[in-house]
N, C-alpha and C positions, 0 to 999 in steps of 0.2 A: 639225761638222768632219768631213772625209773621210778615210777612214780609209787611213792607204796600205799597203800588203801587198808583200811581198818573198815570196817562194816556195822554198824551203830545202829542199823533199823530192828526194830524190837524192842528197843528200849527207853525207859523213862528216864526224863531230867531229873537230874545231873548228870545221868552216867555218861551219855552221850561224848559231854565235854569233860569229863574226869577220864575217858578211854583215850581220847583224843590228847589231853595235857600228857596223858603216859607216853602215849605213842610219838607225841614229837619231843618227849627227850630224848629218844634210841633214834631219831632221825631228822634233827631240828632245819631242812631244806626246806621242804614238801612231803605234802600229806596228801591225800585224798580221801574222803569221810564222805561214808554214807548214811543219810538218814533217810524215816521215814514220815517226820510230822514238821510242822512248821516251828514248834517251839524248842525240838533239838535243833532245826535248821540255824535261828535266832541267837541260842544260846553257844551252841559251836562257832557261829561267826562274833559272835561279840567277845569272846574269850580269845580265838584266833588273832582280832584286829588287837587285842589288849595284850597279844604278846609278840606284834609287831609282823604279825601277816598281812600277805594281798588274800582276800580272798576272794574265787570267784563261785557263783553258785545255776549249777544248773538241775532245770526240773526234768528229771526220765519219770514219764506217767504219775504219780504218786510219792516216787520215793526224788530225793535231793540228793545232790555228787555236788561236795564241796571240794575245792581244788585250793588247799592253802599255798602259799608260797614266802618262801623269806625275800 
């Protein structure tokens, strides 16, 4: 399965996780979400686990690749 990625760095909370709730209704599998600050990282994974994802998170230099999964 391919993984589809939305791209979130630039932006301020909430949107982060209001781009991301969009995005996995058009794909409710797996996501992949990119941020750039620790408080979209926080806030996308704690909305992710509260709609019933794994998620995992890894750090590339500054920015965060969240890998949700149903």
């Amino acid at each position: 399965m391919k993984l589809n990625s939305i791209d979130a760095r630039g932006r301020s909370c909430p949107e982060p996780a209001l781009i991301t709730k969009k995005a996995l209704q058009g794909n409710p599998e797996a996501l992949e979400v990119l941020v750039d600050n620790m408080t979209a990282r926080e806030n996308v994974t704690r909305f992710a686990k509260n709609s019933g994802y794994n998620v995992e998170v890894i750090q590339k230099g500054s920015d965060y690749i969240l890998n949700l999964k149903k």
